[in-house]
N, C-alpha and C positions, 0 to 999 in steps of 0.2 A: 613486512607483510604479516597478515593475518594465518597463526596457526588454522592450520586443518580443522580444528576440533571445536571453532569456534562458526565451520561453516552454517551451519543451520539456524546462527543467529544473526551472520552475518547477513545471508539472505533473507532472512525477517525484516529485517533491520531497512534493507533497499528495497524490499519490493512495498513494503509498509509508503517509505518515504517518496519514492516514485507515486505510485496510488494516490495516495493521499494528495499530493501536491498537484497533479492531472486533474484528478476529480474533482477537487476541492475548487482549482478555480471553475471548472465547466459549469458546476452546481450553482456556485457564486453569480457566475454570470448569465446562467437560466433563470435564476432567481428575481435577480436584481438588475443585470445589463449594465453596462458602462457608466456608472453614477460615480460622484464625485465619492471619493476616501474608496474606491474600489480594491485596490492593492491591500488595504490595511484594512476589509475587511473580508479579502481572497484572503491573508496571513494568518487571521483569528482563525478562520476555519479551518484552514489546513494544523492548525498547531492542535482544535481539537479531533481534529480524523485523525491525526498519525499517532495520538493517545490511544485512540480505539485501536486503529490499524497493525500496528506494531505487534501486539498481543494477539490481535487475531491472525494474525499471516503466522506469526509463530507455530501456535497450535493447530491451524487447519490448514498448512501448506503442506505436511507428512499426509496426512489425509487425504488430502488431493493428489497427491502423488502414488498411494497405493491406490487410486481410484482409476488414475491413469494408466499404471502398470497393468490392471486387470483388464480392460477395454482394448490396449492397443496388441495385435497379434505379435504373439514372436516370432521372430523368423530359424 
């Protein structure tokens, strides 16, 4: 298992790779639709979202998270 200490990049890490891999094909196939080499050009784009993604989930998922903390009432 994955140390504790390593959680906040672990979750980078999967919520980056989900995202991206979800998006990446919907966008593909609002784009372009069911065309031949479809898979192998849903793979390009996903391998470059989750370059973006990765890093961005990193630093703006804390962020999101203090943002949530203030909005939702404590009990």
């Amino acid at each position: 298992m994955i140390n504790p200490k390593f959680r906040r990049l672990t979750f980078a890490f999967f919520m980056s790779l989900f995202m991206s891999f979800i998006m990446s094909m919907v966008i593909t196939f609002i784009n372009l639709g069911l065309v031949d080499g479809f898979i192998l050009k849903w793979m390009e784009a996903f391998i470059k979202a989750f370059i973006f993604a990765f890093p961005i989930v990193f630093i703006v998922a804390p962020i999101v998270h203090n943002i949530t903390d203030k909005l939702i009432i404590k009990e």
